[in-house]
C-alpha atoms as an extended CHARMM CRD file, in Angstrom:
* protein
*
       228  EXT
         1         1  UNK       CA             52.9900000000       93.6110000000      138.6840000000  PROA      1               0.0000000000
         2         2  UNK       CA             49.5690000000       92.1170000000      139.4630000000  PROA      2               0.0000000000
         3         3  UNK       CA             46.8340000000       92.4190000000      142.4900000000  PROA      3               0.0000000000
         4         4  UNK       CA             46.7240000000       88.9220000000      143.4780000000  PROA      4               0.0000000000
         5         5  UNK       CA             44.3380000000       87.7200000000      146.4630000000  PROA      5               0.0000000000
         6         6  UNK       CA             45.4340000000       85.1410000000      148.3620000000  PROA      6               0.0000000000
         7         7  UNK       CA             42.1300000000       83.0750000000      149.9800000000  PROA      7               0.0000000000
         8         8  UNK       CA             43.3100000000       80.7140000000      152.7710000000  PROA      8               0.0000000000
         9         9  UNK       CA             42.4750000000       80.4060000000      156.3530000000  PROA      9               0.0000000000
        10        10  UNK       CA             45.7630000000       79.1180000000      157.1670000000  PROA      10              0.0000000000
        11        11  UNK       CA             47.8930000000       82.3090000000      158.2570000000  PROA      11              0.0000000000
        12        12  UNK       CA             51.0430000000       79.9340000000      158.3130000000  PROA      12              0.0000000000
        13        13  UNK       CA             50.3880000000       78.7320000000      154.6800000000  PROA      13              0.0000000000
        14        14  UNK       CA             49.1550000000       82.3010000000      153.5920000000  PROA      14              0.0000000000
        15        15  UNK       CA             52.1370000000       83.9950000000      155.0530000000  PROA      15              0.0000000000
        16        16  UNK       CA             54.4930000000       81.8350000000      152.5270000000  PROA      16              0.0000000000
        17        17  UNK       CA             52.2520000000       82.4590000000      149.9640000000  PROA      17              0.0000000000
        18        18  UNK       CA             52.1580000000       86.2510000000      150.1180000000  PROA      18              0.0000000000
        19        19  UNK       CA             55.9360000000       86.2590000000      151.1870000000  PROA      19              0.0000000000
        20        20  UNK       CA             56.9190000000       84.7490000000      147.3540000000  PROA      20              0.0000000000
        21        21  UNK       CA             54.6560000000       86.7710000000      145.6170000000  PROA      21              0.0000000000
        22        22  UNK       CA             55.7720000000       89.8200000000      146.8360000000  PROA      22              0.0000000000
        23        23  UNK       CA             59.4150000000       88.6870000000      145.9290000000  PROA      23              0.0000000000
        24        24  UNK       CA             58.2680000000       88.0340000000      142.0140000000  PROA      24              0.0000000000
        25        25  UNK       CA             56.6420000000       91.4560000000      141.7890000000  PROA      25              0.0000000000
        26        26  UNK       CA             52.9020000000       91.1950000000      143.0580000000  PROA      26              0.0000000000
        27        27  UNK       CA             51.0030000000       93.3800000000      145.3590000000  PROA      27              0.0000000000
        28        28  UNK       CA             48.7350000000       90.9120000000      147.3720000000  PROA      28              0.0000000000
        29        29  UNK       CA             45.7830000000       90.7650000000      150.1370000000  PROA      29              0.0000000000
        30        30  UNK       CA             45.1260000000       87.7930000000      152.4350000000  PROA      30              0.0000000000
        31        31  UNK       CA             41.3650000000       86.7090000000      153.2470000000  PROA      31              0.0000000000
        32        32  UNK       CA             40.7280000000       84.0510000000      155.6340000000  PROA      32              0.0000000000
        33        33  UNK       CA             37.4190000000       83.5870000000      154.8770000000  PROA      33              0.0000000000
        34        34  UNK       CA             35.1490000000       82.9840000000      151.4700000000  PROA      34              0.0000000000
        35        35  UNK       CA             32.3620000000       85.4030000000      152.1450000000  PROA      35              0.0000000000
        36        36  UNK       CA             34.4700000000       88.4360000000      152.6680000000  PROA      36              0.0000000000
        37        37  UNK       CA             36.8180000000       87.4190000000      149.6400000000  PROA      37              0.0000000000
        38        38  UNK       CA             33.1530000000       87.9700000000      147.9840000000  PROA      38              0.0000000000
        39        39  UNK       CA             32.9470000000       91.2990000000      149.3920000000  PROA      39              0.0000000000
        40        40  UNK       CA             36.6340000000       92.3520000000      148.8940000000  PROA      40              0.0000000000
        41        41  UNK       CA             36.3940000000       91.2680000000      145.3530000000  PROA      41              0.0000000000
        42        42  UNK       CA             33.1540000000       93.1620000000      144.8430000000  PROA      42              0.0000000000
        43        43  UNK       CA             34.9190000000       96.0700000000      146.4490000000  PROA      43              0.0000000000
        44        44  UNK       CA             38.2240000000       95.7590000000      144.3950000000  PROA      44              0.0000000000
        45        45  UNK       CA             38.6330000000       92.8230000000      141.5630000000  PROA      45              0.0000000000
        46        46  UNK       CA             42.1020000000       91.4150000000      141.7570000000  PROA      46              0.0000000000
        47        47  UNK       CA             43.7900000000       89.8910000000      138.5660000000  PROA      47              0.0000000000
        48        48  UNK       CA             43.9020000000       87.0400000000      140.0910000000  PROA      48              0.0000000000
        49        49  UNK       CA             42.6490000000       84.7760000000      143.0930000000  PROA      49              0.0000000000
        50        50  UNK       CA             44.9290000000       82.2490000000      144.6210000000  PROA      50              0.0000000000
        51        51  UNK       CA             42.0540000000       79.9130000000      146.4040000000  PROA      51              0.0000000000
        52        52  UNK       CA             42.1820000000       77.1860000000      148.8280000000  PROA      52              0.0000000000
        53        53  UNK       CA             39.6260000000       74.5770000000      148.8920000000  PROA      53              0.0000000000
        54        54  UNK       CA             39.1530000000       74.5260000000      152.9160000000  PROA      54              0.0000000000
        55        55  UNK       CA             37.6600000000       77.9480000000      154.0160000000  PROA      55              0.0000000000
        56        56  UNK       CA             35.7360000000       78.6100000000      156.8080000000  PROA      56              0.0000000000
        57        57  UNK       CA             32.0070000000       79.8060000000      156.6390000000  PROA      57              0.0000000000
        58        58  UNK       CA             32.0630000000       78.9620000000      152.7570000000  PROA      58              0.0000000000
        59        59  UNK       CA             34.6100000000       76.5880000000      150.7020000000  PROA      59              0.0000000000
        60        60  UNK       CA             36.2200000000       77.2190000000      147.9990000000  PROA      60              0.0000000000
        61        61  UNK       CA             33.9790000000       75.5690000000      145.2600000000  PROA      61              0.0000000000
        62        62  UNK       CA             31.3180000000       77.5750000000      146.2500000000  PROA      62              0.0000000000
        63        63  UNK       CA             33.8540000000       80.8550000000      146.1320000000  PROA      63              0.0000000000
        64        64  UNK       CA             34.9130000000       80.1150000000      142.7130000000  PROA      64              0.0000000000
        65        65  UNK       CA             31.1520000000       79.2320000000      141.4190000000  PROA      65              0.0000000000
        66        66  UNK       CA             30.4340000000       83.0070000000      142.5900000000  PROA      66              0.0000000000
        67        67  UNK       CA             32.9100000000       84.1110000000      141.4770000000  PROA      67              0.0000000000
        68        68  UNK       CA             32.4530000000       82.4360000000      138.4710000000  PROA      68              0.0000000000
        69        69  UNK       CA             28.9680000000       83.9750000000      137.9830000000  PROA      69              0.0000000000
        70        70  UNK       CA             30.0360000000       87.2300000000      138.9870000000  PROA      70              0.0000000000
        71        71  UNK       CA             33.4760000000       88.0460000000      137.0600000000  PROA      71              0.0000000000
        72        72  UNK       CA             33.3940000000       85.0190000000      135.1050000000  PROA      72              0.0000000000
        73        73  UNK       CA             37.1940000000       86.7070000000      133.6120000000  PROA      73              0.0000000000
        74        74  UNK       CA             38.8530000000       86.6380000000      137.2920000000  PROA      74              0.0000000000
        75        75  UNK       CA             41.3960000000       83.9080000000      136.7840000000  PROA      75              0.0000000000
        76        76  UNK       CA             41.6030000000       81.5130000000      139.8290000000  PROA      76              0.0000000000
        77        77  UNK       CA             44.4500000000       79.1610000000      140.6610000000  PROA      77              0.0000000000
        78        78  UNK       CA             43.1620000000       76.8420000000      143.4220000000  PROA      78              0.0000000000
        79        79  UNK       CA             44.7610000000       74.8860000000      146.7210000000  PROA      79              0.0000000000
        80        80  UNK       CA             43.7160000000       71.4340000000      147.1410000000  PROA      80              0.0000000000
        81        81  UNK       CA             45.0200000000       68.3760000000      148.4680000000  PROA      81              0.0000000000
        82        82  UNK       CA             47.1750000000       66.1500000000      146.8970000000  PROA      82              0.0000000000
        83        83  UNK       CA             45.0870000000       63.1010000000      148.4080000000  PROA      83              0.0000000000
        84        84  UNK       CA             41.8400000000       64.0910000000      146.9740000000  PROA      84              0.0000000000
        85        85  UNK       CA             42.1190000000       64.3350000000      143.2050000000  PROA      85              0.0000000000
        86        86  UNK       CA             38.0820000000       64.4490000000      143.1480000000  PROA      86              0.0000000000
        87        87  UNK       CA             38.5130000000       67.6060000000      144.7670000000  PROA      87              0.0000000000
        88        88  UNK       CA             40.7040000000       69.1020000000      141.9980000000  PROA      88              0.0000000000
        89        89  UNK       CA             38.2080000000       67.9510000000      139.2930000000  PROA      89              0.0000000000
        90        90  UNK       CA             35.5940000000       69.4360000000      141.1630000000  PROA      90              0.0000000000
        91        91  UNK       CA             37.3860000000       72.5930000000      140.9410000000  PROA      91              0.0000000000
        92        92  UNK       CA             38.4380000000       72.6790000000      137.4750000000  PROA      92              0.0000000000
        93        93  UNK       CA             34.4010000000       71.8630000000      136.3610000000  PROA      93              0.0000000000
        94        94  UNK       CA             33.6660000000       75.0600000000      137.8830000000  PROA      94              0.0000000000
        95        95  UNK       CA             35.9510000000       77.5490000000      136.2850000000  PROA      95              0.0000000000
        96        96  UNK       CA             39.4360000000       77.2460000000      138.2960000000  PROA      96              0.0000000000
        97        97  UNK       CA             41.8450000000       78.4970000000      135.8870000000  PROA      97              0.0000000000
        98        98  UNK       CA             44.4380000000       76.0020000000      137.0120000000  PROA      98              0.0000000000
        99        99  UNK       CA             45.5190000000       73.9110000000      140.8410000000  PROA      99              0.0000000000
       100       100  UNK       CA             48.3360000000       73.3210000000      143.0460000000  PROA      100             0.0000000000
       101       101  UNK       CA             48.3520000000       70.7510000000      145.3090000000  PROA      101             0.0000000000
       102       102  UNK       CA             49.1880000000       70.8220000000      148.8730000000  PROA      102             0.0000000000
       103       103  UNK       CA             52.1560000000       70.2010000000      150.2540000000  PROA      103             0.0000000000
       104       104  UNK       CA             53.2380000000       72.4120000000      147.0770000000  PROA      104             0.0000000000
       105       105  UNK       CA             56.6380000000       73.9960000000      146.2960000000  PROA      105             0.0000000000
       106       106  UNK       CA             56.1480000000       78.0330000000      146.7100000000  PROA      106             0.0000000000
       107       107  UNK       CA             58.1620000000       78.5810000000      143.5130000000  PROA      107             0.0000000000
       108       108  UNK       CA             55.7710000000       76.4150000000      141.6650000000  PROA      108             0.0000000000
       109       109  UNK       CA             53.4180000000       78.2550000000      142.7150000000  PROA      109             0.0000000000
       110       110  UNK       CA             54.4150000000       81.7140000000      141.4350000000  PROA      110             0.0000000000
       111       111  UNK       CA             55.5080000000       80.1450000000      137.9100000000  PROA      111             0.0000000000
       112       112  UNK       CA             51.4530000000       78.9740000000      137.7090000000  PROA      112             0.0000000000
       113       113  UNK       CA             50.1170000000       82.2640000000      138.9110000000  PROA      113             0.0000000000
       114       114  UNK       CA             52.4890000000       83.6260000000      136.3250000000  PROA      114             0.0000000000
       115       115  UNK       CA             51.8100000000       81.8130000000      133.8760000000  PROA      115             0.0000000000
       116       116  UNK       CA             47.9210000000       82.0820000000      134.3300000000  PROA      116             0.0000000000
       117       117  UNK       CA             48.5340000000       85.5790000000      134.7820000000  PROA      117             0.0000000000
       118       118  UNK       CA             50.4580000000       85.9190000000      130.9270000000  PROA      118             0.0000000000
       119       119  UNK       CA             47.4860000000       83.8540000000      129.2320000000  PROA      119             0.0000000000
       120       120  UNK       CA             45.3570000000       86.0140000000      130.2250000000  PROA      120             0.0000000000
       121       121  UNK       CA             47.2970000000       89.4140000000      129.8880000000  PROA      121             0.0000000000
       122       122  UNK       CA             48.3900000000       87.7940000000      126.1990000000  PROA      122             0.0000000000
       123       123  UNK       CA             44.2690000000       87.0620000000      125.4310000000  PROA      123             0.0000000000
       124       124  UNK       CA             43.2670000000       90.8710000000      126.7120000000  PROA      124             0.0000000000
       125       125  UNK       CA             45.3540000000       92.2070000000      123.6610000000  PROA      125             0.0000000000
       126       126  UNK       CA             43.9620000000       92.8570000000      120.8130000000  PROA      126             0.0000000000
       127       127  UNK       CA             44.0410000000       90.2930000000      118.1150000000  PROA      127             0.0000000000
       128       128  UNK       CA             44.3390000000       89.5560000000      114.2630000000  PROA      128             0.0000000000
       129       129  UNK       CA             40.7410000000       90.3750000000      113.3250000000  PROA      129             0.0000000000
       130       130  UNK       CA             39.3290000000       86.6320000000      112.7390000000  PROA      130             0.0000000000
       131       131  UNK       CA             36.1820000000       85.1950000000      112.6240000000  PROA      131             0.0000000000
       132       132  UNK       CA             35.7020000000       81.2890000000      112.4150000000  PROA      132             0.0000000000
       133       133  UNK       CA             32.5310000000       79.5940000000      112.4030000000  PROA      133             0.0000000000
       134       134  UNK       CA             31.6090000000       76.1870000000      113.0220000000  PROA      134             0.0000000000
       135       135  UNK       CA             27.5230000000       75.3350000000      112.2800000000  PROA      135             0.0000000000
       136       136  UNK       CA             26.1620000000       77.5240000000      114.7020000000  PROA      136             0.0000000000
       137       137  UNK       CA             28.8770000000       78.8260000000      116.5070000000  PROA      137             0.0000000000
       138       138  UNK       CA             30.8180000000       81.8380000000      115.7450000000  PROA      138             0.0000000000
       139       139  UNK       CA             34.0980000000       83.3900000000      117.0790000000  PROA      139             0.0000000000
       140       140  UNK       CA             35.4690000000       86.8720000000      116.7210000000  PROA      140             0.0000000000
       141       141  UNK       CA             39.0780000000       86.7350000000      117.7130000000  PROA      141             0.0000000000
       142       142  UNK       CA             39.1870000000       90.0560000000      117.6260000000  PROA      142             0.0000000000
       143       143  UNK       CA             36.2030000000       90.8550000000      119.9570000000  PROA      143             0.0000000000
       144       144  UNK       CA             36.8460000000       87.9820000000      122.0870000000  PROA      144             0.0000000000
       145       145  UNK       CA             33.3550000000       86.9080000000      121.4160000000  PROA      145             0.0000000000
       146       146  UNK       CA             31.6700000000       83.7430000000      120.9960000000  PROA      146             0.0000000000
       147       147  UNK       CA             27.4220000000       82.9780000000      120.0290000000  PROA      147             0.0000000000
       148       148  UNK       CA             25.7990000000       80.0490000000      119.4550000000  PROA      148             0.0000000000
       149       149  UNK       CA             22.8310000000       81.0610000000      116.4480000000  PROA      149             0.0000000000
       150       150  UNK       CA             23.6490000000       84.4660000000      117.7630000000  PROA      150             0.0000000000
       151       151  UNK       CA             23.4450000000       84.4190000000      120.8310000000  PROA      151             0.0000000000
       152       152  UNK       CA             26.4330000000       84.9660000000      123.4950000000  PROA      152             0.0000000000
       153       153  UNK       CA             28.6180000000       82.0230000000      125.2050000000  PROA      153             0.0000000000
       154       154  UNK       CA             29.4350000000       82.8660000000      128.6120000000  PROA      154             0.0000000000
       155       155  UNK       CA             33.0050000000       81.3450000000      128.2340000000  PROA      155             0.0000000000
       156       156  UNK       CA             36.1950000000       82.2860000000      130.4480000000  PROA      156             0.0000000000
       157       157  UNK       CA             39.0650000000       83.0490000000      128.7120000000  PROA      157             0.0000000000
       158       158  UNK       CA             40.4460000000       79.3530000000      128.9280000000  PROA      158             0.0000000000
       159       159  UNK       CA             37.0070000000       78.1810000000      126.7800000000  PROA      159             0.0000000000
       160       160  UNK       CA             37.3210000000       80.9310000000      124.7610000000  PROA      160             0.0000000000
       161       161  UNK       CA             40.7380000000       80.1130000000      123.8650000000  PROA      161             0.0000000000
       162       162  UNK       CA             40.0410000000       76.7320000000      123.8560000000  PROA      162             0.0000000000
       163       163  UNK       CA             37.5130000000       77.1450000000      121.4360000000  PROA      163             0.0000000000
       164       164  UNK       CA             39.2430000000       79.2380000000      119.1610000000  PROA      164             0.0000000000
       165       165  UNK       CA             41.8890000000       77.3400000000      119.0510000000  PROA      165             0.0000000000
       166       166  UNK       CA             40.2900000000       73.9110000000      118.1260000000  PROA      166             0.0000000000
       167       167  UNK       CA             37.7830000000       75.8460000000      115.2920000000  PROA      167             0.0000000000
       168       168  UNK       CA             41.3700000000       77.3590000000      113.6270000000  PROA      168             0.0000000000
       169       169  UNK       CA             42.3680000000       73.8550000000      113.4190000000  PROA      169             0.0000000000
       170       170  UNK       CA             39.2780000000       71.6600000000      112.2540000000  PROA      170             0.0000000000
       171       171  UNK       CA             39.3410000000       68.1820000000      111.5070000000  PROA      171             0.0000000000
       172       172  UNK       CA             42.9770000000       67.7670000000      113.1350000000  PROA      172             0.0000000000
       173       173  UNK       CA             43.1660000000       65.1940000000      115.9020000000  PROA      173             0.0000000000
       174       174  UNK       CA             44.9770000000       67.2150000000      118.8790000000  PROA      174             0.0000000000
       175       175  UNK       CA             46.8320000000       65.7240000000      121.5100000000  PROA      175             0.0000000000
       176       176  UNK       CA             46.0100000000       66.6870000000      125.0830000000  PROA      176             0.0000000000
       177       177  UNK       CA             49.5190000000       67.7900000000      125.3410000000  PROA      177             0.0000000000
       178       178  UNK       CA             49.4090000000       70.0940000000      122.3250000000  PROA      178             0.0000000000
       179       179  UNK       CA             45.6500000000       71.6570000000      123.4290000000  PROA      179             0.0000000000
       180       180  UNK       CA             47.9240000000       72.2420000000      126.8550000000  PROA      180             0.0000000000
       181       181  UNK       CA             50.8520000000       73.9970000000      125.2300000000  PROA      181             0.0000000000
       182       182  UNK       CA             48.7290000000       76.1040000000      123.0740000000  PROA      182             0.0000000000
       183       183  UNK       CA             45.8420000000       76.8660000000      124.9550000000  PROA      183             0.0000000000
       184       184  UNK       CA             47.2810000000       77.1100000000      128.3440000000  PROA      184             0.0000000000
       185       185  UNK       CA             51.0900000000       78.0400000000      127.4680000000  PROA      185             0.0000000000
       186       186  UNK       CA             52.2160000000       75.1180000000      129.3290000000  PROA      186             0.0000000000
       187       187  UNK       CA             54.9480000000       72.3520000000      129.1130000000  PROA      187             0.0000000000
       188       188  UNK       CA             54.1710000000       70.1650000000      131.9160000000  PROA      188             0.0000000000
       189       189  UNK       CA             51.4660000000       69.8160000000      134.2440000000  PROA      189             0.0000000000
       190       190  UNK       CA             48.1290000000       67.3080000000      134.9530000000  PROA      190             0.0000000000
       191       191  UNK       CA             46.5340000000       66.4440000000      131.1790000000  PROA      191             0.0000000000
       192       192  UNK       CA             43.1370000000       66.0400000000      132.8930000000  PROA      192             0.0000000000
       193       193  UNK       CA             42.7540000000       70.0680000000      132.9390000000  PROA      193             0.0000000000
       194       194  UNK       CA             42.6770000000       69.7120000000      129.4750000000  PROA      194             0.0000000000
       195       195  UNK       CA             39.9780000000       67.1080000000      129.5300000000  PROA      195             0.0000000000
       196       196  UNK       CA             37.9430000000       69.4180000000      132.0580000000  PROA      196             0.0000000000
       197       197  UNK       CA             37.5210000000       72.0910000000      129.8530000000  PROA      197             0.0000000000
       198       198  UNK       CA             36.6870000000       70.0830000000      127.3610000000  PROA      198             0.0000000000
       199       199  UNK       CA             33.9450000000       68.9310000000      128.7150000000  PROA      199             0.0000000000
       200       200  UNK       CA             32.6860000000       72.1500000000      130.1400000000  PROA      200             0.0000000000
       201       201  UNK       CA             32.8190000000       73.7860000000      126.8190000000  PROA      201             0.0000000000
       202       202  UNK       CA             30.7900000000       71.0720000000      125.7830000000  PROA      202             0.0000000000
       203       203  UNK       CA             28.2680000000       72.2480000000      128.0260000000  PROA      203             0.0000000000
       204       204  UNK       CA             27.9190000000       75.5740000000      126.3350000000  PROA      204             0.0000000000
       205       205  UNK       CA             28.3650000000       74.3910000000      122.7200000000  PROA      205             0.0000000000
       206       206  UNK       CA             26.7110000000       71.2960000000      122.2910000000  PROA      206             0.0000000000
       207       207  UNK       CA             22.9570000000       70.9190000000      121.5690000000  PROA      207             0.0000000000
       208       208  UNK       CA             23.3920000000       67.2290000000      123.6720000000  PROA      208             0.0000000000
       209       209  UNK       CA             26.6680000000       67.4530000000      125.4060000000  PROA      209             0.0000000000
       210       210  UNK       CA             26.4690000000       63.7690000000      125.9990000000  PROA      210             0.0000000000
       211       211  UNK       CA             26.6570000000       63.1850000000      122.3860000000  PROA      211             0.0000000000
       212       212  UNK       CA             28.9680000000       66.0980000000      120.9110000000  PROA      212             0.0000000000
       213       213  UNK       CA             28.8930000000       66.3710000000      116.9650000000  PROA      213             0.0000000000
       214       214  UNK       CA             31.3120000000       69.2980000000      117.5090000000  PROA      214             0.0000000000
       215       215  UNK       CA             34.0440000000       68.8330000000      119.7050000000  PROA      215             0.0000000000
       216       216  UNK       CA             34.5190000000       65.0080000000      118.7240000000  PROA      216             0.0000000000
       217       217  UNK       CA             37.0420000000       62.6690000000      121.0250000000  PROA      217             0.0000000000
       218       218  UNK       CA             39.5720000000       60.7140000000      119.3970000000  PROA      218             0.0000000000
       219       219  UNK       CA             40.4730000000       58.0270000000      121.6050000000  PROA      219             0.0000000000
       220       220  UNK       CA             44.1170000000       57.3810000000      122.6120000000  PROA      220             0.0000000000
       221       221  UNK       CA             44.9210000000       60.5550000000      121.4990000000  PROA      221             0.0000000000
       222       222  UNK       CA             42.6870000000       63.6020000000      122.0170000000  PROA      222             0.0000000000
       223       223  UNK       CA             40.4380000000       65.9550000000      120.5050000000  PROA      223             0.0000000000
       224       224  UNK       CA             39.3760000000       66.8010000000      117.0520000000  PROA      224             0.0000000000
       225       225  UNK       CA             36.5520000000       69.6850000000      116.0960000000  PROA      225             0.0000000000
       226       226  UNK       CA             34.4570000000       68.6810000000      113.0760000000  PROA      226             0.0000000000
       227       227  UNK       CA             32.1850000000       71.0550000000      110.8180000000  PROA      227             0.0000000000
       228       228  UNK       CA             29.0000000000       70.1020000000      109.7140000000  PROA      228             0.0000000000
């Protein structure tokens, strides 16, 4: 069973939401507003935020960048639209863990909360004691730690795994689809999250993220990760 915060100014839609939670297990708190989901989470850190993108007062980019900042380890699923997929890319730049779009299926709903829920449970364990290094980047797999010429990556625990993943496995072109069923534990979903957290970790790895030497693309296919 997890604490799971449901954000969302709509009591109708919140209602449903905390209703099917409930029934798979969770104990759950409903905030209609983004600055006091800051407070409450200050107060008391959920597992996990469920986070609509239309809040009162302050939306829910701006939530999940503080939040981000804050507890950059919260996992966040987010509401958004179907009709605005900027909106969804927006949110996935800034550290959503994953989206559902609205009108969305409840029961869809739980299995992604779930499922963000078990990646993250799975990458709070400890691991086989690894350490894989890639120029100037290192990863402990056991420490769940990441530098850059020593110093420490602020990563979330989708870069992290992200990250690990692709140094285990350098100079193999992966498919979006595998990075998704690896990384995220996935077997369906919107290939662009992928591509999002690519190019955030990019951000954190890369001396010139416009031109990665690291994290190369391979085009029509996916990613590779090259050593120096």
């Amino acid at each position: 069973m997890a604490d799971v915060m449901v954000v969302d100014d709509d009591d109708t839609v919140a209602s449903v939401v905390v209703s099917y939670l409930r029934g798979a297990g969770h104990s759950t708190r409903h905030i209609g507003d983004g600055l006091k989901a800051l407070d409450a989470v200050a107060q008391t850190q959920p597992d996990l935020m469920v986070l609509d993108l239309m809040l009162p007062g302050l939306d829910g980019l701006e939530v999940c960048r503080q939040v981000r900042k804050a507890w950059p380890r919260l996992p966040v699923v987010m509401l958004t639209a179907l009709a605005e997929p900027d909106d969804r890319i927006a949110g996935l730049e800034i550290g959503a863990d994953d989206y559902v779009t609205k009108p969305f299926s409840p029961r869809e709903l739980v299995l992604r909360v779930d499922s963000v829920l078990r990646r993250t449970h799975d990458a709070e364990q400890p691991g086989p004691d690894v350490v894989l290094t890639a120029g100037a980047i290192t990863v402990d797999t056991a420490a769940r730690r990441a530098t850059r010429d020593g110093a420490e990556l602020a990563l979330t625990v989708r870069e992290f795994d992200l990250l690990a993943y692709l140094m285990s496995h350098p100079g193999q072109a992966l498919t979006r689809a595998q990075l998704m069923h690896e990384v995220w534990g996935w077997t369906f979903g919107d290939q662009s999250t992928v591509t999002v957290h690519v190019r955030r970790l990019r951000e954190k790895v890369e001396l010139n993220p416009t031109e990665p030497t690291l994290i190369q693309t391979v085009w029509g296919v996916g990613y590779r990760l090259e050593l120096p």
